[in-house]
N, CA, C and O atoms as a printed pandas DataFrame, in Angstrom:
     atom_number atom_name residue_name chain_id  residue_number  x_coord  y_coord  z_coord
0              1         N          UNK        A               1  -12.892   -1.034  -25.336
1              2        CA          UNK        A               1  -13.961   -1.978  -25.544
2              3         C          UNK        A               1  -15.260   -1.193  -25.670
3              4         O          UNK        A               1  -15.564   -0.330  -24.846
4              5         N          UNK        A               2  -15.950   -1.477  -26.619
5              6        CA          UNK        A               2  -17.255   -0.980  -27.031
6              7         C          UNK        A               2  -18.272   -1.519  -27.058
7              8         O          UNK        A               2  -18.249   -2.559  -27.716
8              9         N          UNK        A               3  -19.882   -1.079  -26.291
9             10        CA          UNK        A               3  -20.824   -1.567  -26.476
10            11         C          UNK        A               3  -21.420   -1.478  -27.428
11            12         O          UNK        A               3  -21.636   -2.369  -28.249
12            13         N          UNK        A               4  -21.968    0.245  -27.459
13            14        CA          UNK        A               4  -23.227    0.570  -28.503
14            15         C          UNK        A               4  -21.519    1.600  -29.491
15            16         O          UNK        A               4  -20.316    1.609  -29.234
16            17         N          UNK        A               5  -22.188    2.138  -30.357
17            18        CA          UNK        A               5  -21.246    3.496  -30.938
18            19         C          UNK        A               5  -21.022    4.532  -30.115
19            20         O          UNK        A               5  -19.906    4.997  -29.880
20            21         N          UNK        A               6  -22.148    4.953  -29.620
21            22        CA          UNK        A               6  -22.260    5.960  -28.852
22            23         C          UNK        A               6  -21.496    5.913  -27.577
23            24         O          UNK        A               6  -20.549    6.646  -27.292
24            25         N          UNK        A               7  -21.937    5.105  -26.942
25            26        CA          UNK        A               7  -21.720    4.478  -25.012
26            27         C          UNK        A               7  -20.142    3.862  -25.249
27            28         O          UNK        A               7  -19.938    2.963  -26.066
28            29         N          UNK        A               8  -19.099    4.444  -24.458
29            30        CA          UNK        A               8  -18.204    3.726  -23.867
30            31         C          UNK        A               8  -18.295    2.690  -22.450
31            32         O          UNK        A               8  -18.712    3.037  -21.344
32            33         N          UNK        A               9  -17.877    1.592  -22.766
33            34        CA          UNK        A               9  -17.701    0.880  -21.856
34            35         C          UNK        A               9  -16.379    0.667  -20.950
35            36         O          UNK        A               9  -15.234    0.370  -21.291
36            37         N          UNK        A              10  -17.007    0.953  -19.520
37            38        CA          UNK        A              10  -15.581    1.635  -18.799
38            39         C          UNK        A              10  -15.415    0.415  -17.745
39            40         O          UNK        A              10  -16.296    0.322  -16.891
40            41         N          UNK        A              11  -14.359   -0.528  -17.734
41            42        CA          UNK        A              11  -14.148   -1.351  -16.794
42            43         C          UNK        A              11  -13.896   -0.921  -15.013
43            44         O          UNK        A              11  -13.431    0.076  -14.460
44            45         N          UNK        A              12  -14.578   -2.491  -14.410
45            46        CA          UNK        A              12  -14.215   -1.716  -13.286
46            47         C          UNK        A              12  -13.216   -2.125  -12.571
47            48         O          UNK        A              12  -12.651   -2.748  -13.469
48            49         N          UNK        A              13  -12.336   -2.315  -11.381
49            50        CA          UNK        A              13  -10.839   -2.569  -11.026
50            51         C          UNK        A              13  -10.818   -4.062  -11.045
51            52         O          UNK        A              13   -9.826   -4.751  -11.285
52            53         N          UNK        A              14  -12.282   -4.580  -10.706
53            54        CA          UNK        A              14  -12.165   -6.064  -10.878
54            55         C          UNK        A              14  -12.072   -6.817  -12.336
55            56         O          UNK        A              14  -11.404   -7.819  -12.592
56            57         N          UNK        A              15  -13.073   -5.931  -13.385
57            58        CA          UNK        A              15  -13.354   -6.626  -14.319
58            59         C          UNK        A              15  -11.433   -6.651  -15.179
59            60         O          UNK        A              15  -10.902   -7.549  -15.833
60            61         N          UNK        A              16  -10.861   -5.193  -14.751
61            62        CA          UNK        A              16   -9.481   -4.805  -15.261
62            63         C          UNK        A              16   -8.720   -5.840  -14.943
63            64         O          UNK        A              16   -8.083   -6.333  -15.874
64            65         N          UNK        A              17   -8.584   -6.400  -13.691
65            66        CA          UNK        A              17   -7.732   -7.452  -12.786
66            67         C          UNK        A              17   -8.160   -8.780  -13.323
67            68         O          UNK        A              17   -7.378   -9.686  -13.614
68            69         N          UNK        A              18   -9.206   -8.817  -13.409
69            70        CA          UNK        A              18   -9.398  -10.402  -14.571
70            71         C          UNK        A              18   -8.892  -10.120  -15.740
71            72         O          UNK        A              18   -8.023  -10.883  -16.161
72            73         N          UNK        A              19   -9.136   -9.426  -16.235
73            74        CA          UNK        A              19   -9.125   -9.229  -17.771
74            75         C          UNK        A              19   -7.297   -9.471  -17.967
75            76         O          UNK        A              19   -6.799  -10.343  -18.680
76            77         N          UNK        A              20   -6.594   -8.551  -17.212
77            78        CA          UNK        A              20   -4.852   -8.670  -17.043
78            79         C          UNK        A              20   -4.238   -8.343  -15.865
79            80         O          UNK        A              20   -4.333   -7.141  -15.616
80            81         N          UNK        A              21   -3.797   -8.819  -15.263
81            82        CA          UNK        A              21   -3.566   -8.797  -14.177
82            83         C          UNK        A              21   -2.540   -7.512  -13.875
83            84         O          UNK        A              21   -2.621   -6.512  -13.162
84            85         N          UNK        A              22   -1.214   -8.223  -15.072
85            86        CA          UNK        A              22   -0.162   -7.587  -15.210
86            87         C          UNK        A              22   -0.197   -6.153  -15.229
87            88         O          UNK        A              22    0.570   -5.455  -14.566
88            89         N          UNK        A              23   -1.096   -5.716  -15.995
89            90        CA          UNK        A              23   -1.154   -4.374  -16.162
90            91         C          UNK        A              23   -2.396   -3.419  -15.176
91            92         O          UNK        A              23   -2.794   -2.254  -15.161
92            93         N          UNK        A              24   -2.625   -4.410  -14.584
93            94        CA          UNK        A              24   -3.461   -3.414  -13.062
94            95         C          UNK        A              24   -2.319   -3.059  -12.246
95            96         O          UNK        A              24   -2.072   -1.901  -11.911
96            97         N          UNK        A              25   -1.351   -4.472  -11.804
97            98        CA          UNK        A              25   -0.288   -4.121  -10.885
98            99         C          UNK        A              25    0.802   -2.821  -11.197
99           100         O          UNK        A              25    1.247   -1.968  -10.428
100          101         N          UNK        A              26    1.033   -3.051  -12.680
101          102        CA          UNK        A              26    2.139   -1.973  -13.306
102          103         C          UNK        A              26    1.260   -0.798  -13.437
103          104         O          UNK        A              26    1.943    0.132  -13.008
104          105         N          UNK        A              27    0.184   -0.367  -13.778
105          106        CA          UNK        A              27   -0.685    0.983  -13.079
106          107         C          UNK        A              27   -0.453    1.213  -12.014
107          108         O          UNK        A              27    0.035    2.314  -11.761
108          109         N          UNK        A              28   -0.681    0.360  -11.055
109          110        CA          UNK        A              28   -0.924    0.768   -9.408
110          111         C          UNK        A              28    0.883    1.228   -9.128
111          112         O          UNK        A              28    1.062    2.311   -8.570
112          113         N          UNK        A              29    2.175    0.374   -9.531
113          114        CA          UNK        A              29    3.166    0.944   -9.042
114          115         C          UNK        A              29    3.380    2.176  -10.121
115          116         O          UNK        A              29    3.997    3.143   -9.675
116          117         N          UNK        A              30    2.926    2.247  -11.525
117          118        CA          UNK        A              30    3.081    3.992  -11.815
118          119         C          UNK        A              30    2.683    4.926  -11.072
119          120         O          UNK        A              30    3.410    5.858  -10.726
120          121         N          UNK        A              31    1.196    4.760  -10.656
121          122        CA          UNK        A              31    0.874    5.314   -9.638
122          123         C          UNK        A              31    1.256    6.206   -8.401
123          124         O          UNK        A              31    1.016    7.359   -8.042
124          125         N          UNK        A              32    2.265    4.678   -7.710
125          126        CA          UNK        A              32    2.896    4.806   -6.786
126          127         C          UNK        A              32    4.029    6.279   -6.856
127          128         O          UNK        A              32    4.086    7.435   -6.438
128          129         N          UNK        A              33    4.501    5.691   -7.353
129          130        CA          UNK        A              33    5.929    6.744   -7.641
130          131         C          UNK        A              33    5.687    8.206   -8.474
131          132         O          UNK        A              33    6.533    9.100   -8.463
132          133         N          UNK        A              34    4.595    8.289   -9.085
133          134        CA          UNK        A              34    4.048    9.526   -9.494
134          135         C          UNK        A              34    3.988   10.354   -7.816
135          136         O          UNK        A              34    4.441   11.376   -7.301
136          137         N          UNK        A              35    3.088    9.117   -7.397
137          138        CA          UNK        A              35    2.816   10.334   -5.882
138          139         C          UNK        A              35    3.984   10.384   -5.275
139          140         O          UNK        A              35    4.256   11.331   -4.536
140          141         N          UNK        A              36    4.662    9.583   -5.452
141          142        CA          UNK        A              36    6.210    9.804   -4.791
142          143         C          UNK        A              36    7.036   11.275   -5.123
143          144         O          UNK        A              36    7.293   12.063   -4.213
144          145         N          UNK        A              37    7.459   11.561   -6.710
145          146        CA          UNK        A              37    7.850   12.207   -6.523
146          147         C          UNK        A              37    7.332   13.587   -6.850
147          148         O          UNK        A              37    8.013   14.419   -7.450
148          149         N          UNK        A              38    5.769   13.851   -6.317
149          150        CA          UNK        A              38    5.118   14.768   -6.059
150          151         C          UNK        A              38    5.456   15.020   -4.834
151          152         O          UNK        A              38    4.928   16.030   -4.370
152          153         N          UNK        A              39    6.317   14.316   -3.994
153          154        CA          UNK        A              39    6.370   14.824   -2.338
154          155         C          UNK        A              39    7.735   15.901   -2.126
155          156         O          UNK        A              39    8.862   15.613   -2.530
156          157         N          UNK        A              40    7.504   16.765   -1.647
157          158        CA          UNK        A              40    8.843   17.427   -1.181
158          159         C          UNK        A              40    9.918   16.943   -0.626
159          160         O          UNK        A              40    9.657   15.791   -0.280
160          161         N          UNK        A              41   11.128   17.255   -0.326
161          162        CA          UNK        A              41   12.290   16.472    0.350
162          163         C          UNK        A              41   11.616   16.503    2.185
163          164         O          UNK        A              41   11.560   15.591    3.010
164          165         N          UNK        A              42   11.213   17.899    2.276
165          166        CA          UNK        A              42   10.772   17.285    4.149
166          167         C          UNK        A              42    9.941   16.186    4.113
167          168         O          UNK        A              42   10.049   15.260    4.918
168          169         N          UNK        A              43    8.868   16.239    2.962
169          170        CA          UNK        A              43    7.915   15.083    3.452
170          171         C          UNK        A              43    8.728   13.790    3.189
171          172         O          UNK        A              43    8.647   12.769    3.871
172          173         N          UNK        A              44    9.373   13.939    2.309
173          174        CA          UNK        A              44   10.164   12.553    2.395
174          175         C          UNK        A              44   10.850   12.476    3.630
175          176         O          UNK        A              44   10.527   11.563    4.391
176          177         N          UNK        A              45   11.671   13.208    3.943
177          178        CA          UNK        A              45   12.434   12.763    4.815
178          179         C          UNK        A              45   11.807   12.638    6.347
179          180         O          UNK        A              45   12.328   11.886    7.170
180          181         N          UNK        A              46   10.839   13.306    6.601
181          182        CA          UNK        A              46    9.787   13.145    7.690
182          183         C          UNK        A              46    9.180   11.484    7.622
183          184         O          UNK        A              46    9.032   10.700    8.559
184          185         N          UNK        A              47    8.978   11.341    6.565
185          186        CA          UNK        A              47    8.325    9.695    6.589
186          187         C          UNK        A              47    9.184    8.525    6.913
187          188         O          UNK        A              47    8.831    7.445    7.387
188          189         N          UNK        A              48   10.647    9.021    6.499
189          190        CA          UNK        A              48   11.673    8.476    6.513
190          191         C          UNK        A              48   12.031    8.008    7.743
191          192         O          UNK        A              48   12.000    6.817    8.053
192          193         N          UNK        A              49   12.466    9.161    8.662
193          194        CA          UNK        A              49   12.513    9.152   10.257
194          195         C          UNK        A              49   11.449    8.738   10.817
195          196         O          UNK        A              49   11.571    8.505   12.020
196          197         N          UNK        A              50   10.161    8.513   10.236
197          198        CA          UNK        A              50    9.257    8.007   11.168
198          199         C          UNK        A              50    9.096    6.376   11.346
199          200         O          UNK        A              50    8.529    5.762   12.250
200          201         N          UNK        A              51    9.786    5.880   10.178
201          202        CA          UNK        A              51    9.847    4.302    9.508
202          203         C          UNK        A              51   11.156    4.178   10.475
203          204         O          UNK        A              51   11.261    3.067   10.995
204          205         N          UNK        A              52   11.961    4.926   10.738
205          206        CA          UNK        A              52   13.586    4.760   11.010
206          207         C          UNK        A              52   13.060    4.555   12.311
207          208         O          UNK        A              52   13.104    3.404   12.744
208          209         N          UNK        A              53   12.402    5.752   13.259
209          210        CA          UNK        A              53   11.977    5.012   14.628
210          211         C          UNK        A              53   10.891    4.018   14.556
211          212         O          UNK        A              53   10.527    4.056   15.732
212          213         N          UNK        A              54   10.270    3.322   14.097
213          214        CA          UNK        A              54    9.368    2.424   14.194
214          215         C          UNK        A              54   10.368    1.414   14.003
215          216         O          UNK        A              54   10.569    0.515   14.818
216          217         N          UNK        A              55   11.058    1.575   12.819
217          218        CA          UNK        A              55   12.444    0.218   13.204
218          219         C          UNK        A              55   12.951   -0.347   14.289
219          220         O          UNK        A              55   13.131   -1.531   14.571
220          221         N          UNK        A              56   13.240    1.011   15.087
221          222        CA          UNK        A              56   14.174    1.070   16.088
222          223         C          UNK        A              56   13.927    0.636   17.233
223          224         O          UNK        A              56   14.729    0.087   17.988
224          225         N          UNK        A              57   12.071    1.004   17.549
225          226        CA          UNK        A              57   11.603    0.498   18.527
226          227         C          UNK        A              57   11.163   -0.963   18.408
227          228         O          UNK        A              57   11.101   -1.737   19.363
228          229         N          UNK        A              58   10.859   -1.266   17.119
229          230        CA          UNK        A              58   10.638   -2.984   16.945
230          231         C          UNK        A              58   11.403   -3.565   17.264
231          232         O          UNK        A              58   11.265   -4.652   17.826
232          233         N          UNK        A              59   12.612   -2.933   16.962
233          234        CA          UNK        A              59   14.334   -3.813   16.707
234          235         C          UNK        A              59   14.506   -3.872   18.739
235          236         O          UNK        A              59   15.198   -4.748   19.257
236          237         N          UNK        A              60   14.221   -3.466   19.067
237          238        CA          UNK        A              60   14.548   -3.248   20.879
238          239         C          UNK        A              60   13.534   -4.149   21.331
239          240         O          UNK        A              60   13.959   -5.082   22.013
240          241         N          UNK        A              61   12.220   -4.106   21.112
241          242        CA          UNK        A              61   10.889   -5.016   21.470
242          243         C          UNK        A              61   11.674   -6.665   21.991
243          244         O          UNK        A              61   12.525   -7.403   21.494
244          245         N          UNK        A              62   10.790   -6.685   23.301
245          246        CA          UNK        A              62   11.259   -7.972   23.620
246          247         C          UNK        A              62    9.650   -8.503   24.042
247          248         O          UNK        A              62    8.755   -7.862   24.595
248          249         N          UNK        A              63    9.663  -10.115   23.490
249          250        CA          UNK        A              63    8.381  -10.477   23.800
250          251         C          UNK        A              63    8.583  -11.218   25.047
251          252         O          UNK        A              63    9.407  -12.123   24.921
252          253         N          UNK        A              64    7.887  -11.054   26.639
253          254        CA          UNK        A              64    7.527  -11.902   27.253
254          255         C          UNK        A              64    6.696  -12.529   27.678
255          256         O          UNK        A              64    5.693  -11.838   27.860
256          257         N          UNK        A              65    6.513  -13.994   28.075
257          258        CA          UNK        A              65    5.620  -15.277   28.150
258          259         C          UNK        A              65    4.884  -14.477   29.583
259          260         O          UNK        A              65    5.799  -13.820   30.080
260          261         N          UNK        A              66    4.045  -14.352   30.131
261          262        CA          UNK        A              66    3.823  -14.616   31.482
262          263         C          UNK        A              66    2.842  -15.373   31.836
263          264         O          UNK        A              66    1.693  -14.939   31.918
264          265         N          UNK        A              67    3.305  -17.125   32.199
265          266        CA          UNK        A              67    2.166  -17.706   32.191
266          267         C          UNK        A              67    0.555  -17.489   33.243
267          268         O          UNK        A              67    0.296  -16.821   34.244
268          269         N          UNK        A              68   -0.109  -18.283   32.516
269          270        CA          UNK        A              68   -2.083  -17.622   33.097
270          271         C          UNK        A              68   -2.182  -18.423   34.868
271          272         O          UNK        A              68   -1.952  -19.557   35.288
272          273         N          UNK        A              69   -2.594  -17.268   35.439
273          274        CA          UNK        A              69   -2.713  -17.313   36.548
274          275         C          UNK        A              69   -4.512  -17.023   36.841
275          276         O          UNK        A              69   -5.129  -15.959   36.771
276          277         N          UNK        A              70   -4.946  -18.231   37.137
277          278        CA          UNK        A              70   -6.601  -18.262   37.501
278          279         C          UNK        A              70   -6.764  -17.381   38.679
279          280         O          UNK        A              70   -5.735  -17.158   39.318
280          281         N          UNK        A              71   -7.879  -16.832   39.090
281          282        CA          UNK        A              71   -8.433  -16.410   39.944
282          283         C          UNK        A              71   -8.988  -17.188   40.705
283          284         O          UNK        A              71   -9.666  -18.122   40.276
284          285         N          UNK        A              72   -8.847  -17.003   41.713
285          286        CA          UNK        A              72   -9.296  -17.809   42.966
286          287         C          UNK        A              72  -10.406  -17.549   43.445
287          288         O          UNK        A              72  -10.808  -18.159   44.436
């Protein structure tokens, strides 16, 4: 898109996201996976195990009630 001849007109993430939606989202996941497989196998697999225990400890998490006790 062009203003003058000279001057490019450079959108900004909002004006891009109105303009098409579709193709902000499909940028952002090219994006994604570019940086993906810029990562080495440790860093993958380091992130991996760290998601694997955060599972593990959610998956065990027990919520308890303890009802409110005023001060006297």
């Amino acid at each position: 898109m062009k203003i003058d001849d000279d001057k490019e007109y450079i959108l900004t993430p909002a004006e891009l996201f109105q303009a098409d939606p579709d193709a902000c989202f499909q940028q952002a996941e090219t994006n994604l996976l570019i940086d993906a497989l810029k990562r080495s196998y440790t860093e993958r697999f380091l992130m991996a195990t760290k998601l694997y225990k955060i599972r593990m400890m959610l998956k065990n998490a027990t919520v308890k009630h303890q009802p409110f006790k005023a001060k006297v």
